[in-house]
N, CA, C and O atoms as CSV, one atom per row, in Angstrom:
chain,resi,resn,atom,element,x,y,z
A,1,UNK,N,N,-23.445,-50.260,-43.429
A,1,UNK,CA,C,-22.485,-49.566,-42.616
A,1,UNK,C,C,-23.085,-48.226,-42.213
A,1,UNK,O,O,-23.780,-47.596,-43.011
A,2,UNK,N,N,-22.859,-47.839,-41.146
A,2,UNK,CA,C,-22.816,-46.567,-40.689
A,2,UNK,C,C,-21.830,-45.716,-39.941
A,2,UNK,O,O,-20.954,-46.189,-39.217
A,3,UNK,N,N,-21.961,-44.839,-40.087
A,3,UNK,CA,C,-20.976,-43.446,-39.256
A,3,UNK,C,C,-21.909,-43.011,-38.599
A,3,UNK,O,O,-23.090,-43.010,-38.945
A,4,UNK,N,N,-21.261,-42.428,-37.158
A,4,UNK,CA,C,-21.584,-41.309,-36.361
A,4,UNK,C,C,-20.871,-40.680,-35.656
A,4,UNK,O,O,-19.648,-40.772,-35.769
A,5,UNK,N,N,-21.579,-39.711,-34.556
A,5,UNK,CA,C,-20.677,-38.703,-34.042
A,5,UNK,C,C,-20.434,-39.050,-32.932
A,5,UNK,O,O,-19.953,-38.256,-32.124
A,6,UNK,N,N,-20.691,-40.256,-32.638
A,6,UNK,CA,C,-19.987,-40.765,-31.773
A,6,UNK,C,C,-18.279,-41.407,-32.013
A,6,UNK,O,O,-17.494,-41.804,-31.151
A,7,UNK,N,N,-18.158,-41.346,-33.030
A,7,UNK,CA,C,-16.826,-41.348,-33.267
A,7,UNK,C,C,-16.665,-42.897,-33.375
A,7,UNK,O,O,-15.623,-43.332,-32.884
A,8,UNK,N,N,-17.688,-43.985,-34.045
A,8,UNK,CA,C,-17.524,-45.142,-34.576
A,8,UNK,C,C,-18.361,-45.318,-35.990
A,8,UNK,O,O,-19.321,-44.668,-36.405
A,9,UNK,N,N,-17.920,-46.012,-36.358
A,9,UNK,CA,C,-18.644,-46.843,-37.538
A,9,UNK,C,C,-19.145,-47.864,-37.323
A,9,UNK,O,O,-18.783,-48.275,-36.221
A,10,UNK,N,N,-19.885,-48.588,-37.864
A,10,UNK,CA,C,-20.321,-49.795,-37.327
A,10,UNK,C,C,-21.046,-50.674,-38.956
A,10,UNK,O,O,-21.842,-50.228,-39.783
A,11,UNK,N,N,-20.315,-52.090,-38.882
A,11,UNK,CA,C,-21.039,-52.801,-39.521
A,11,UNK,C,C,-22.162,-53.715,-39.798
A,11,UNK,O,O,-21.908,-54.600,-38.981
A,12,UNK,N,N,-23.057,-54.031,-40.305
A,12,UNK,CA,C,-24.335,-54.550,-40.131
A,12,UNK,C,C,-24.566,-55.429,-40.993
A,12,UNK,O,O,-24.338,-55.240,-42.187
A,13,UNK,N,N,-25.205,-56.869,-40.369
A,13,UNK,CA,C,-25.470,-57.947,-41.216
A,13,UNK,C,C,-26.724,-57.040,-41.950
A,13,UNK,O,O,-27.485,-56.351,-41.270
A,14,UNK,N,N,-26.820,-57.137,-43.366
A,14,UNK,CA,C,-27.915,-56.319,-43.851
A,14,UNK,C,C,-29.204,-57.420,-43.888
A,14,UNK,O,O,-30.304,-56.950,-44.177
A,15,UNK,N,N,-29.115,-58.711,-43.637
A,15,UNK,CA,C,-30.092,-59.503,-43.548
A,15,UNK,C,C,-31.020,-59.594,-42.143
A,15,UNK,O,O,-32.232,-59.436,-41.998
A,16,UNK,N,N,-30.204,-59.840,-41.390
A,16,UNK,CA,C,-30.817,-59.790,-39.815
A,16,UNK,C,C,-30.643,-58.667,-39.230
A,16,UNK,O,O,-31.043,-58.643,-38.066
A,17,UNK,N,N,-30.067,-57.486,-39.731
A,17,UNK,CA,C,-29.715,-56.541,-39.010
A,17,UNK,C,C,-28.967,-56.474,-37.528
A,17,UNK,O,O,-29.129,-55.724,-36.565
A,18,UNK,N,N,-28.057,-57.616,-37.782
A,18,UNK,CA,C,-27.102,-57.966,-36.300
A,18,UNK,C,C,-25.886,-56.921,-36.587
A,18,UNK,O,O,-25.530,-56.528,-37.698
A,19,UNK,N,N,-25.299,-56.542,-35.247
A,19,UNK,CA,C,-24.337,-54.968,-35.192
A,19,UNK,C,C,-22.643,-56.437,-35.767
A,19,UNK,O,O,-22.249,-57.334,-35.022
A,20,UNK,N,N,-22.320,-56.265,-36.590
A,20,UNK,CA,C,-20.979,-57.755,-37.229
A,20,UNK,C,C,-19.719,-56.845,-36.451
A,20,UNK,O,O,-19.265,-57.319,-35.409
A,21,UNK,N,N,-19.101,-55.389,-37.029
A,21,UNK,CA,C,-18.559,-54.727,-35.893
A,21,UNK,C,C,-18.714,-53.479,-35.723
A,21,UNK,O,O,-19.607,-52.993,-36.415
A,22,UNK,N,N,-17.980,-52.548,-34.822
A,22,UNK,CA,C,-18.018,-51.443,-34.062
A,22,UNK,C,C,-16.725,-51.241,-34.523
A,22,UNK,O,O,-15.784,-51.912,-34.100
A,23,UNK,N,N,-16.589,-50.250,-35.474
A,23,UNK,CA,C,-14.976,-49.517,-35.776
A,23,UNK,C,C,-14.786,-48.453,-34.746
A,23,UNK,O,O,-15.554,-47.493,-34.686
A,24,UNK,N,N,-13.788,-48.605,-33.944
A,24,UNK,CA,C,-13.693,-47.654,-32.990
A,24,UNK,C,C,-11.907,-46.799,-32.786
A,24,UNK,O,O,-10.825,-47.324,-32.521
A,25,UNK,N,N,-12.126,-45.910,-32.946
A,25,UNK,CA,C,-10.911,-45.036,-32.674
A,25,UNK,C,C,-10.442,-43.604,-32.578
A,25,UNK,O,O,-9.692,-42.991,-31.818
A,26,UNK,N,N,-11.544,-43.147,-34.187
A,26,UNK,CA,C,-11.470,-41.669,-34.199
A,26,UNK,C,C,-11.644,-41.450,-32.617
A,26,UNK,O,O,-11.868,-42.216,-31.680
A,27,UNK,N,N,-11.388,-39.688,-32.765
A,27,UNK,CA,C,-11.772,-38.642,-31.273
A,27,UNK,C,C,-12.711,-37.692,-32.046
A,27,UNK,O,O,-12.582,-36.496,-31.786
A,28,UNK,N,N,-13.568,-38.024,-32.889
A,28,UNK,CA,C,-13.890,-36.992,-32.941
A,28,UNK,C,C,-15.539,-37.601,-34.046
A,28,UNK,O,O,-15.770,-38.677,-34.599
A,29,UNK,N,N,-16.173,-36.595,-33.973
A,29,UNK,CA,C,-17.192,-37.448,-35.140
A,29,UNK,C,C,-16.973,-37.564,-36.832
A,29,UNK,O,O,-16.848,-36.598,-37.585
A,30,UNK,N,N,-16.963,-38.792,-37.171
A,30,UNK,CA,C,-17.483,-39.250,-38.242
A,30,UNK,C,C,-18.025,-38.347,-39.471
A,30,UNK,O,O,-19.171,-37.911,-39.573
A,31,UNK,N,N,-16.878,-38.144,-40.451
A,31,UNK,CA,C,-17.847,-37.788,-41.832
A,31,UNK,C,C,-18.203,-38.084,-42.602
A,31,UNK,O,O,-18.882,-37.388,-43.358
A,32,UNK,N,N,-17.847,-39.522,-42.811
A,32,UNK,CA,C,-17.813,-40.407,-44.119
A,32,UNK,C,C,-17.158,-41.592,-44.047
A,32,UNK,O,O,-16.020,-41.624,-43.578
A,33,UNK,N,N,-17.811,-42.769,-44.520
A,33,UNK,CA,C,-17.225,-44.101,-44.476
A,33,UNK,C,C,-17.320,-44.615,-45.744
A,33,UNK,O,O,-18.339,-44.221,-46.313
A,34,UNK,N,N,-16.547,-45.440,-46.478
A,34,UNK,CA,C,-17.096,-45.987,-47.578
A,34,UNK,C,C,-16.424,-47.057,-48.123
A,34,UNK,O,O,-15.204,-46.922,-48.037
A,35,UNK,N,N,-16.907,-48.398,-48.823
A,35,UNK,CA,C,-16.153,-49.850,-48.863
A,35,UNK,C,C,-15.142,-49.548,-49.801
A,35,UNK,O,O,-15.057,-48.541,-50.504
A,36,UNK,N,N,-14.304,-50.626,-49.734
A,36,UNK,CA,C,-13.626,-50.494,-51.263
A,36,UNK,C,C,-14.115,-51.079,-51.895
A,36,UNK,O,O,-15.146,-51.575,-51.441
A,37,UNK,N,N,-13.725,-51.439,-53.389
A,37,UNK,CA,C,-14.753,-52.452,-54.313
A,37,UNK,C,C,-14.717,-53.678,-54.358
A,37,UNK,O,O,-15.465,-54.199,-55.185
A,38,UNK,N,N,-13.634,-54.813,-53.287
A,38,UNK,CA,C,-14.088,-55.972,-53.584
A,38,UNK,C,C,-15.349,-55.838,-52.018
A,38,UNK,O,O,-16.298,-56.621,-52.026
A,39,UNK,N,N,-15.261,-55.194,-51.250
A,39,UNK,CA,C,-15.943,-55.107,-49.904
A,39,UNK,C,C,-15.111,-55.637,-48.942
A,39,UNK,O,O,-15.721,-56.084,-47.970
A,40,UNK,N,N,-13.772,-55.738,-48.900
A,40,UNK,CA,C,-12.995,-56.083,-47.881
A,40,UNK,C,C,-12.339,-55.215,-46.590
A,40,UNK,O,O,-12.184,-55.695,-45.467
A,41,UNK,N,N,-12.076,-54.186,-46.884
A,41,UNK,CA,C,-12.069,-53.202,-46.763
A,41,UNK,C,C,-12.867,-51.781,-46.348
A,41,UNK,O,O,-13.802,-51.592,-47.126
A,42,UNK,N,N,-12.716,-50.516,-45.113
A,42,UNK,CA,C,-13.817,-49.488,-45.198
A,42,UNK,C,C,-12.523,-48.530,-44.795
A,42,UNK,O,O,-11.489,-48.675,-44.144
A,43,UNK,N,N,-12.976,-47.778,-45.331
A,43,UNK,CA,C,-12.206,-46.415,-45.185
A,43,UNK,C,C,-13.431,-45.438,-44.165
A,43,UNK,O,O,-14.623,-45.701,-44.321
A,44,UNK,N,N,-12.984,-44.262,-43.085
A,44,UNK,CA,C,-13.388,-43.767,-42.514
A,44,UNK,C,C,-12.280,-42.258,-42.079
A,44,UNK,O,O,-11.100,-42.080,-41.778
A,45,UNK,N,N,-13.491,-41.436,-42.271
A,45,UNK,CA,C,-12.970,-39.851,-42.331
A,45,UNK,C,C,-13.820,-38.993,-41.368
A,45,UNK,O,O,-15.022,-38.733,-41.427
A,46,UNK,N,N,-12.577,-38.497,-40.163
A,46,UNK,CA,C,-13.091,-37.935,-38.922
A,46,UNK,C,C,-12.717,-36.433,-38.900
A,46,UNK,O,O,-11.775,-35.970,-39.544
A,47,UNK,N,N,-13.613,-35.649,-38.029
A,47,UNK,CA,C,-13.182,-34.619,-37.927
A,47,UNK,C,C,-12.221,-34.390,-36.865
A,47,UNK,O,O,-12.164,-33.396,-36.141
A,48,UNK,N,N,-11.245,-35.723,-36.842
A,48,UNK,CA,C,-10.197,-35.700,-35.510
A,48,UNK,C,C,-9.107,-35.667,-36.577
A,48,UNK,O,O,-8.171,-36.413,-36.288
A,49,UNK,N,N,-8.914,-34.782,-38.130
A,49,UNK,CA,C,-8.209,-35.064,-38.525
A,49,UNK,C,C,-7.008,-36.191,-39.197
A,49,UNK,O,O,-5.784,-36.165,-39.327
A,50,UNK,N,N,-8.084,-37.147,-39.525
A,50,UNK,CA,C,-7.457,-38.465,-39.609
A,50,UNK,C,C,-8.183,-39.543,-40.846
A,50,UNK,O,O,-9.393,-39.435,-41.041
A,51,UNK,N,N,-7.925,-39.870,-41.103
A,51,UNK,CA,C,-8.867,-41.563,-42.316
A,51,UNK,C,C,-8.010,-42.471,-41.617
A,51,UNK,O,O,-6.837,-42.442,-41.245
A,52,UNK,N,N,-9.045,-43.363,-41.548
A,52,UNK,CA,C,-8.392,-44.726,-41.236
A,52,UNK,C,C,-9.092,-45.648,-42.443
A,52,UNK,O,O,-10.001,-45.483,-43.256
A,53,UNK,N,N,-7.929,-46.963,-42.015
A,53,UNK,CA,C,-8.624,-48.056,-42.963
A,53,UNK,C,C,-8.685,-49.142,-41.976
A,53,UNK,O,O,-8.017,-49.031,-40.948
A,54,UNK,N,N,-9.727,-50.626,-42.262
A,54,UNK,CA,C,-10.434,-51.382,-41.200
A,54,UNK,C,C,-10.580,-52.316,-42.231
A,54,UNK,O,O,-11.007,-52.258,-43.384
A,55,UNK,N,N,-9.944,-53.510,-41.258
A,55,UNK,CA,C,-10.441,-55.131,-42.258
A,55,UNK,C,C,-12.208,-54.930,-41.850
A,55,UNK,O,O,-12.652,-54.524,-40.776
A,56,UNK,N,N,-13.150,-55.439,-43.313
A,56,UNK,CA,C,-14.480,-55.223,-42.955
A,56,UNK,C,C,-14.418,-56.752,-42.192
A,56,UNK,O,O,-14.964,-56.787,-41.089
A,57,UNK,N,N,-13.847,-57.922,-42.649
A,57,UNK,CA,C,-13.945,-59.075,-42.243
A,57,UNK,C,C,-13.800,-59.134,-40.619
A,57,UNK,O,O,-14.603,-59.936,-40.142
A,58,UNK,N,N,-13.174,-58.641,-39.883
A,58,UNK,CA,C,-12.857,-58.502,-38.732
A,58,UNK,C,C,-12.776,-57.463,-37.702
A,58,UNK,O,O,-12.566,-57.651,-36.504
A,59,UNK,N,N,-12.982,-56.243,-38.353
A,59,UNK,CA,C,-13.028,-54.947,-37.743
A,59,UNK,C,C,-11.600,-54.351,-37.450
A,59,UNK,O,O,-11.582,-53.121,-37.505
A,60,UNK,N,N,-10.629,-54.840,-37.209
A,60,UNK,CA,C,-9.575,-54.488,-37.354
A,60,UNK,C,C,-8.912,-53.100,-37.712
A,60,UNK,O,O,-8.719,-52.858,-38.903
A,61,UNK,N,N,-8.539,-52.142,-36.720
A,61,UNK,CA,C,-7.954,-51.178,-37.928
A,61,UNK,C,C,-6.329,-51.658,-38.126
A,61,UNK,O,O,-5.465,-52.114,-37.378
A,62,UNK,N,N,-6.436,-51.211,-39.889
A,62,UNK,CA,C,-5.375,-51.386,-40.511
A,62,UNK,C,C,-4.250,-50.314,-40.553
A,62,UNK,O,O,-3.117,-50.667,-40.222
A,63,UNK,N,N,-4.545,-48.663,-41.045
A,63,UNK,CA,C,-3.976,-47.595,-41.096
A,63,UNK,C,C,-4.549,-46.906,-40.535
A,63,UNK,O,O,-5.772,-47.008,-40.436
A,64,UNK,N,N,-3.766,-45.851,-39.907
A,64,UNK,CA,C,-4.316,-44.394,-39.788
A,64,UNK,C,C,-3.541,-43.270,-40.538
A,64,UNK,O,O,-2.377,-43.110,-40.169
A,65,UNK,N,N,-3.952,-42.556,-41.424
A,65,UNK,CA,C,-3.610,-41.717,-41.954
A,65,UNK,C,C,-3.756,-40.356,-41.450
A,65,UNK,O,O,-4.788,-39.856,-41.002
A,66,UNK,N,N,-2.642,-39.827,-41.569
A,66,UNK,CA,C,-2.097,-38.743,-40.595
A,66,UNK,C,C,-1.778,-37.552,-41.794
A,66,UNK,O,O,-1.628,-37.730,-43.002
A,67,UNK,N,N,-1.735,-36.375,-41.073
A,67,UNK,CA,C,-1.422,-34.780,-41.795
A,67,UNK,C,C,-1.996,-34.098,-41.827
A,67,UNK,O,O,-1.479,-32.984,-41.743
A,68,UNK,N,N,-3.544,-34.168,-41.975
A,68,UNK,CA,C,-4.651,-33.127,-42.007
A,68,UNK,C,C,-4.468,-32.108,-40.994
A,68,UNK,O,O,-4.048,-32.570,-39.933
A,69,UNK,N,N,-4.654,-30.901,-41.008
A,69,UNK,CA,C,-4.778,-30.057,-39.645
A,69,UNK,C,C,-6.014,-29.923,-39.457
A,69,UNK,O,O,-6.406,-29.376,-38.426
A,70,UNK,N,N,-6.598,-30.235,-40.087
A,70,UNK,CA,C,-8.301,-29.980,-39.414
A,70,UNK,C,C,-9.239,-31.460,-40.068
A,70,UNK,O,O,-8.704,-32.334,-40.750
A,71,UNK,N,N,-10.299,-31.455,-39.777
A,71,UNK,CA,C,-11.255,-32.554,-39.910
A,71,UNK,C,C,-11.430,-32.972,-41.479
A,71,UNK,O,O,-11.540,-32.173,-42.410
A,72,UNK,N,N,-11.432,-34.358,-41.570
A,72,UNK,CA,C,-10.992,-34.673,-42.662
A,72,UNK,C,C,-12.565,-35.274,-43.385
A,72,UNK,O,O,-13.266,-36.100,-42.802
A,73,UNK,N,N,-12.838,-34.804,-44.439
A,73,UNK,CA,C,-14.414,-34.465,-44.514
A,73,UNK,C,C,-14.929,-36.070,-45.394
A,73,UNK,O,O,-15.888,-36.734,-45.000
A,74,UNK,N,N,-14.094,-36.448,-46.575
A,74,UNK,CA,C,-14.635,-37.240,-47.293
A,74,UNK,C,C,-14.156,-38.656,-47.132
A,74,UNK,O,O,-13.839,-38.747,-45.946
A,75,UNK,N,N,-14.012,-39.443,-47.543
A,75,UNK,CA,C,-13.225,-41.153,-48.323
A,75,UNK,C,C,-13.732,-41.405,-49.776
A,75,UNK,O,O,-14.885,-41.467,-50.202
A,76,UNK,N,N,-12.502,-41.537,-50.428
A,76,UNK,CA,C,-13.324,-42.698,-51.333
A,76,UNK,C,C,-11.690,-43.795,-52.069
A,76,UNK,O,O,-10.480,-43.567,-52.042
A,77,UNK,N,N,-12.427,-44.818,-52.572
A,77,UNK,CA,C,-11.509,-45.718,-53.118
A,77,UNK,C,C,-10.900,-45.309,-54.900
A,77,UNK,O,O,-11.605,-44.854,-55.801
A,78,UNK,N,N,-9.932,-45.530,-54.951
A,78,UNK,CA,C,-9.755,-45.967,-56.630
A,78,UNK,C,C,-9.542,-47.004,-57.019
A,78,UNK,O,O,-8.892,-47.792,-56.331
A,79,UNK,N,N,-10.004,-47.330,-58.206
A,79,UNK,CA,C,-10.082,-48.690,-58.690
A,79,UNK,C,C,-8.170,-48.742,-59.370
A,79,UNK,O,O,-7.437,-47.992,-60.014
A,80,UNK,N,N,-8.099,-49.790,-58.874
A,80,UNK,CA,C,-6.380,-50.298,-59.573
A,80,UNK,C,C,-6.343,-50.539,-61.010
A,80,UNK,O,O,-5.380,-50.381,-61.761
A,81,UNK,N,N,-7.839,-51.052,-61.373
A,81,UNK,CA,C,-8.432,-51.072,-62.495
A,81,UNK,C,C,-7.570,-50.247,-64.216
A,81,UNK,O,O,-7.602,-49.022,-64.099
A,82,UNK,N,N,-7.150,-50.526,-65.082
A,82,UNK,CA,C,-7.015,-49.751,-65.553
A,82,UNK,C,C,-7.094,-50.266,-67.477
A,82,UNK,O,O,-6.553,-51.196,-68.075
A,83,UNK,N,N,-8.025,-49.152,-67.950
A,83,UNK,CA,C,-8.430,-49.998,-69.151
A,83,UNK,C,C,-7.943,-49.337,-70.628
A,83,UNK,O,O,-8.205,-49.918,-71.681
């Protein structure tokens, strides 16, 4: 996977290096993308004030998460996990 400031993410067969999809929506560039842990899932954090979430299977966005007043810098997942 990658981020940029072009304001997509994009997923990549890591074998053939074929583009699988193009997450597209932020307005703004890209600070951080990152899977959840089964890999179904990518979270993405723009400086358009926003995270979204994206089926990885299909590219799909799922949520956009809203409130930030300014650019929203990180992502990460928690595990439901609990021991």
């Amino acid at each position: 996977m990658t981020a940029s400031a072009d304001g997509t993410a994009r997923l990549w067969d890591a074998e053939g290096a074929a583009e699988l999809h193009v997450l597209s929506g932020h307005g703004d560039w890209l600070n951080d993308a990152a899977w959840d842990g089964a890999g179904t899932r990518v979270a993405t954090a723009s400086w358009d004030g926003t995270a979204r979430i994206w089926d990885a299977g299909t590219g799909k966005e799922l949520v956009i998460l809203v409130g930030h007043t300014q650019g929203v810098l990180d992502v990460a997942w928690m595990s439901q996990e609990r021991g």
